[in-house]
The first five atom37 places (N, CA, C, CB, O) and aatype in JSON, in Angstrom:
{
  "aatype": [20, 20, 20, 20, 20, 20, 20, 20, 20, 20, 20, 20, 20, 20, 20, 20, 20, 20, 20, 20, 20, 20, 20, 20, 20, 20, 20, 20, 20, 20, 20, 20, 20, 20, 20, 20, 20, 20, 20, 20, 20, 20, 20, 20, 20, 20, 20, 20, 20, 20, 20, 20, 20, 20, 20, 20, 20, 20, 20, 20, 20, 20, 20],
  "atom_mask": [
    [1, 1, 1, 1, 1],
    [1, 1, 1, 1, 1],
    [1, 1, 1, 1, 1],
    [1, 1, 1, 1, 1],
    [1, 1, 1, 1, 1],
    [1, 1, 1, 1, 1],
    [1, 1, 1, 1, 1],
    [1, 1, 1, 1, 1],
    [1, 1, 1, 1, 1],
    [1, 1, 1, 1, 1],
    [1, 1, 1, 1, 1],
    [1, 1, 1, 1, 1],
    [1, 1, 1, 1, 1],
    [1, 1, 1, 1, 1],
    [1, 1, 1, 1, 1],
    [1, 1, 1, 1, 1],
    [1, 1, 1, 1, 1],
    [1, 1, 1, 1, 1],
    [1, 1, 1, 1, 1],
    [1, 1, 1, 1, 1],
    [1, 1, 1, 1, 1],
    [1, 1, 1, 1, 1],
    [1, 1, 1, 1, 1],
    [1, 1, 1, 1, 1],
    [1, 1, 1, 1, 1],
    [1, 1, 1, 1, 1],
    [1, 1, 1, 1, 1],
    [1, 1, 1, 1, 1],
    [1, 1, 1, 1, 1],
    [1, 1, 1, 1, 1],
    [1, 1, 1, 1, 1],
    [1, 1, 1, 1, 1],
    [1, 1, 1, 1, 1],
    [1, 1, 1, 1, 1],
    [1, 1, 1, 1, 1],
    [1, 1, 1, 1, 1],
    [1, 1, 1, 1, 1],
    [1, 1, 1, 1, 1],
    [1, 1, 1, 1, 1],
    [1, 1, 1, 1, 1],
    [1, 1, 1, 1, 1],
    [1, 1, 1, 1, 1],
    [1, 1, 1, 1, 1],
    [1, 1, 1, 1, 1],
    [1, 1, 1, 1, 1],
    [1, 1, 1, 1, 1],
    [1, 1, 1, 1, 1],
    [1, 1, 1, 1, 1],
    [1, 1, 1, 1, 1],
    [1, 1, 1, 1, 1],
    [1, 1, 1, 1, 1],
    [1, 1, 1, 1, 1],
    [1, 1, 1, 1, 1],
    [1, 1, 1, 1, 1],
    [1, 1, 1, 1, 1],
    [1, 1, 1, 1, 1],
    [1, 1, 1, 1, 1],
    [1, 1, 1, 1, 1],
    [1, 1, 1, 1, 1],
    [1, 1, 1, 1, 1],
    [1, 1, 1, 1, 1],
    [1, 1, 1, 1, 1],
    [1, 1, 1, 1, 1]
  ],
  "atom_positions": [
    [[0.61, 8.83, -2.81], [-0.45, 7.97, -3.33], [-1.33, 8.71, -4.32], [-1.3, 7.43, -2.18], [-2.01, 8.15, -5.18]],
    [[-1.21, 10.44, -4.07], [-2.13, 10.87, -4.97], [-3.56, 10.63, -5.0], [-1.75, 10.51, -5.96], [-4.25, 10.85, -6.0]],
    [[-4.08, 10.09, -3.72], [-5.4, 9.94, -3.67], [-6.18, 10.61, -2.96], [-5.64, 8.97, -3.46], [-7.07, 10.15, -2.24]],
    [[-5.82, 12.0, -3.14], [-6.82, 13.32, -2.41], [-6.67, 13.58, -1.66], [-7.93, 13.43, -2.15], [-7.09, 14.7, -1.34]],
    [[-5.83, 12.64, -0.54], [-5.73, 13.5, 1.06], [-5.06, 14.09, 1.3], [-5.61, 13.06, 2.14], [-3.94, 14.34, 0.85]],
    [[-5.64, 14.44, 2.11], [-5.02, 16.16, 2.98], [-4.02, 15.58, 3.53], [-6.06, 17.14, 4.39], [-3.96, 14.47, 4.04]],
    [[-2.81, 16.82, 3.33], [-1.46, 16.12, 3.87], [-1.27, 16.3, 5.88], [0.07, 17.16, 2.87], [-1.49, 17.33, 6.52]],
    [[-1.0, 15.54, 6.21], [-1.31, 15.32, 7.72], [0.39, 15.08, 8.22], [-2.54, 13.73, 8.06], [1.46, 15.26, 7.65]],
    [[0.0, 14.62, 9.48], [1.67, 14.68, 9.82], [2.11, 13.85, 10.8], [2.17, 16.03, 10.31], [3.3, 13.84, 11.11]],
    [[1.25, 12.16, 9.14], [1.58, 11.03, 10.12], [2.79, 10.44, 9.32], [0.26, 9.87, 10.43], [2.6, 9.53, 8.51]],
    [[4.1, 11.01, 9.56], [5.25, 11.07, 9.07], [5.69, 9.2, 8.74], [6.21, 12.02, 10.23], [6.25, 8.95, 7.67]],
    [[5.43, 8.17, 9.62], [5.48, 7.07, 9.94], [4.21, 6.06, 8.98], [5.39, 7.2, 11.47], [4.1, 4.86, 9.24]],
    [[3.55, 6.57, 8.16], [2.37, 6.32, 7.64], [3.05, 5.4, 6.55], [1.46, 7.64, 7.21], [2.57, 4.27, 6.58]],
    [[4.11, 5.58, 5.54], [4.03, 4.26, 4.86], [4.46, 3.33, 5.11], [4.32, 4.18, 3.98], [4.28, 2.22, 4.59]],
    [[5.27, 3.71, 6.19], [6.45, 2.47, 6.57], [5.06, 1.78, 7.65], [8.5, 3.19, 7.7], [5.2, 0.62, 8.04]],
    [[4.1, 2.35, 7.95], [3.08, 1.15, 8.77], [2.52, 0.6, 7.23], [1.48, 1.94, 10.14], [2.12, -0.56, 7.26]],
    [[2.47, 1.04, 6.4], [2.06, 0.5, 5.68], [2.32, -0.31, 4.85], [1.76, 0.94, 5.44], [1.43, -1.08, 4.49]],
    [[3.37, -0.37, 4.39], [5.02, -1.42, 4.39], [5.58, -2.64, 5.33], [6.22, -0.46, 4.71], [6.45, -3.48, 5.13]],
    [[4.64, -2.34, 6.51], [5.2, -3.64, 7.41], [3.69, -4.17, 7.82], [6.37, -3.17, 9.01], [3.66, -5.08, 8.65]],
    [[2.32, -3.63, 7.27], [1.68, -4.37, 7.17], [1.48, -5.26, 6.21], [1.06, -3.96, 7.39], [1.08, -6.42, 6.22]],
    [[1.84, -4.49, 5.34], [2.03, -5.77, 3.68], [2.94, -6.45, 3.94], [2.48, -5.22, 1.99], [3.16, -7.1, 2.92]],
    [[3.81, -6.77, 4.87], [4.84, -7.94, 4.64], [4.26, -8.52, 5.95], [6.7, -7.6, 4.54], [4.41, -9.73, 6.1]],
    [[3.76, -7.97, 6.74], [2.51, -9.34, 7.85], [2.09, -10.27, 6.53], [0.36, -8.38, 8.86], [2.78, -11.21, 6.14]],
    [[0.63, -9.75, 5.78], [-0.21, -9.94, 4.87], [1.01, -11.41, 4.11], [-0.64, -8.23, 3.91], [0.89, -12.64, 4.15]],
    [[2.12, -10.49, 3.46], [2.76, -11.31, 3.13], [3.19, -12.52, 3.6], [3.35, -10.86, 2.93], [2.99, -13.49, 2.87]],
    [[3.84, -12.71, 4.86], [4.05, -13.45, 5.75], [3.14, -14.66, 6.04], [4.16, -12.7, 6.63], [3.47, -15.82, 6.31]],
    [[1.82, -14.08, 5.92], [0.74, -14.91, 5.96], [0.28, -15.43, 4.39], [-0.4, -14.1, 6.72], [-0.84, -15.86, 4.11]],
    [[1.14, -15.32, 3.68], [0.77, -16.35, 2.41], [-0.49, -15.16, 1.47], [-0.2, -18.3, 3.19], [-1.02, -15.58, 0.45]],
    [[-0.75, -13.96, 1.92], [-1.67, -13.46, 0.66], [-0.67, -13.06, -0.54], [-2.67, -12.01, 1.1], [0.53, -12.79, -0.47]],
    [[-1.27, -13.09, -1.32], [-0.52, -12.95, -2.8], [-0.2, -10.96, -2.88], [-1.99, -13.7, -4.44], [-0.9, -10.05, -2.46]],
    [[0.87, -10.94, -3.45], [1.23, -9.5, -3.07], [0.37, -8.45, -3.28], [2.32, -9.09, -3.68], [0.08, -7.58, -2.46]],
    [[-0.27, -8.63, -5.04], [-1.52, -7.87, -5.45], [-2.48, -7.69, -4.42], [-2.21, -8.53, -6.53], [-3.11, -6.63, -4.41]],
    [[-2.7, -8.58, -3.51], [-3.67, -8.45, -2.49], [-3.09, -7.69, -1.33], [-4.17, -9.78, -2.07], [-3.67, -6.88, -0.61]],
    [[-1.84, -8.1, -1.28], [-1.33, -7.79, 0.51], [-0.95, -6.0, 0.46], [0.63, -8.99, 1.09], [-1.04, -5.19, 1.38]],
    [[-0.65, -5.86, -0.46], [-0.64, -4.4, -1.0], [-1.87, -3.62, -0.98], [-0.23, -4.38, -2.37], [-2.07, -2.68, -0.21]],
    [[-2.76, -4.08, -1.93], [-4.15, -3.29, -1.67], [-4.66, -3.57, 0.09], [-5.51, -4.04, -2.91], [-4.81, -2.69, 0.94]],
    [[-4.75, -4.41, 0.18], [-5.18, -4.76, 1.97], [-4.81, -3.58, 2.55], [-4.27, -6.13, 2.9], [-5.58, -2.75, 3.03]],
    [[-3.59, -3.53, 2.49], [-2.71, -2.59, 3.27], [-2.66, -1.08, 3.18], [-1.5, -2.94, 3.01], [-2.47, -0.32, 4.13]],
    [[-2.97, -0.54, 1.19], [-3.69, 0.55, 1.13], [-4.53, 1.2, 1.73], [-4.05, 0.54, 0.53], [-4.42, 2.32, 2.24]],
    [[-5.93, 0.08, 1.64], [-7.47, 0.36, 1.69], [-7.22, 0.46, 3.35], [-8.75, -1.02, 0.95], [-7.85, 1.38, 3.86]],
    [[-6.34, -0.42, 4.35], [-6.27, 0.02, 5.53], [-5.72, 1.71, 5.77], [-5.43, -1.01, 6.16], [-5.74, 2.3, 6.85]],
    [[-5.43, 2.04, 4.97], [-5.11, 3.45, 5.78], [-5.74, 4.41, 4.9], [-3.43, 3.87, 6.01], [-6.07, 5.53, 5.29]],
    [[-5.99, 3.75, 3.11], [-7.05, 5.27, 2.5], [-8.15, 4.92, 2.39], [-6.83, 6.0, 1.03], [-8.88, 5.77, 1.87]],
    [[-8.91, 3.37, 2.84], [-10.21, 3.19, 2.7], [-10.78, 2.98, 1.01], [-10.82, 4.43, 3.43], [-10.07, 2.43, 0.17]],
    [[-11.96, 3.43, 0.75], [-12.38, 3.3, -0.53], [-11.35, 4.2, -1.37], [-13.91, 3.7, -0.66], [-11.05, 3.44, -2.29]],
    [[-10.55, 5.54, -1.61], [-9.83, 6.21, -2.65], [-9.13, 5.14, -3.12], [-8.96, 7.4, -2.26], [-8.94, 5.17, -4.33]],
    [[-8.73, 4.28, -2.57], [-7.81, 3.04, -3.27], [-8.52, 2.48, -4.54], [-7.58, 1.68, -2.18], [-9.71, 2.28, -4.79]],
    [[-7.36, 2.29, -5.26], [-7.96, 1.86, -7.18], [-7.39, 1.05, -7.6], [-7.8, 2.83, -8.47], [-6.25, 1.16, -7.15]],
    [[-7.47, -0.08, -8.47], [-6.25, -0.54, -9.08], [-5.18, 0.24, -9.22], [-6.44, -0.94, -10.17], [-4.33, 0.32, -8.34]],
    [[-5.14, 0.75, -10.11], [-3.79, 1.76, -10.31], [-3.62, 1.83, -9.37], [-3.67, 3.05, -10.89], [-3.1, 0.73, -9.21]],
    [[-3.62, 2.48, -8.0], [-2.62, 2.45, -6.97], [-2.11, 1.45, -6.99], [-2.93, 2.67, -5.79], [-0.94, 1.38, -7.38]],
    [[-2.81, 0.28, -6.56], [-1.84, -1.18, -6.41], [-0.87, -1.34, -7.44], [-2.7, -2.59, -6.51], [0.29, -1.67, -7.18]],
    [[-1.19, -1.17, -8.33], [-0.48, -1.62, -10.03], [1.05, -0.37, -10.26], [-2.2, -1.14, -11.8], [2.15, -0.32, -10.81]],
    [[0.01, 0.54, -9.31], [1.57, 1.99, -9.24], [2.53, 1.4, -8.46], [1.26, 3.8, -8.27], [3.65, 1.22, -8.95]],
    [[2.25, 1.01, -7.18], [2.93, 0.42, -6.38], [4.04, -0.59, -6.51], [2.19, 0.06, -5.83], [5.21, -0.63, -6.13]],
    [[3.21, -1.43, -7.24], [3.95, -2.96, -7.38], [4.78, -2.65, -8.95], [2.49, -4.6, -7.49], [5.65, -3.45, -9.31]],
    [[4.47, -1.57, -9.73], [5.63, -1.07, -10.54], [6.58, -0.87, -10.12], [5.56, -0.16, -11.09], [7.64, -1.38, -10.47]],
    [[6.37, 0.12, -9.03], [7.75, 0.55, -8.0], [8.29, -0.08, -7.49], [7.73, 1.21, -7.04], [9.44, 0.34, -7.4]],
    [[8.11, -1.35, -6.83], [8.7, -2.94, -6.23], [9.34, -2.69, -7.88], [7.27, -4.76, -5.67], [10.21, -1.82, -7.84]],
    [[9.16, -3.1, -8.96], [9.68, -4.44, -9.75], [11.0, -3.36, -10.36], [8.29, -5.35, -11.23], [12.05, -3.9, -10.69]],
    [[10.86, -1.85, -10.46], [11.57, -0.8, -10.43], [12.88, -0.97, -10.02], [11.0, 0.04, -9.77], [13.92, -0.74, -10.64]],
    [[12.65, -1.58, -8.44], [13.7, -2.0, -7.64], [14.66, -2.93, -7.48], [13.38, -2.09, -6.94], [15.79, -2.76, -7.03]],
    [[14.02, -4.13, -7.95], [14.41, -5.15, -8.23], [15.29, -5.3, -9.59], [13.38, -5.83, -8.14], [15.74, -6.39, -9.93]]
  ]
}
């Protein structure tokens, strides 16, 4: 994410964060949102646009 934190050794950390955005999703929020939601749940305020916008590059990357 590149957003300052100290590297820790919650190995399982994006994939919670990956299956909370597809709850979010699930529940009809629009991805731009269900993505940041899901950020700001685990980095709080460091979250920026650009993260979201990094992110959802990487989705369309894939596709």
């Amino acid at each position: 994410m590149n957003t300052c934190c100290v590297e820790n050794q919650c190995y399982d950390e994006y994939q919670r964060i990956a299956n909370y955005t597809k709850a979010l999703l699930d529940d009809n929020l629009a991805l731009f949102d269900a993505i940041e939601k899901a950020l700001v749940s685990s980095f709080d305020d460091l979250v920026k646009e650009r993260h979201v916008c990094a992110v959802m590059k990487s989705i369309a990357n894939l596709l």
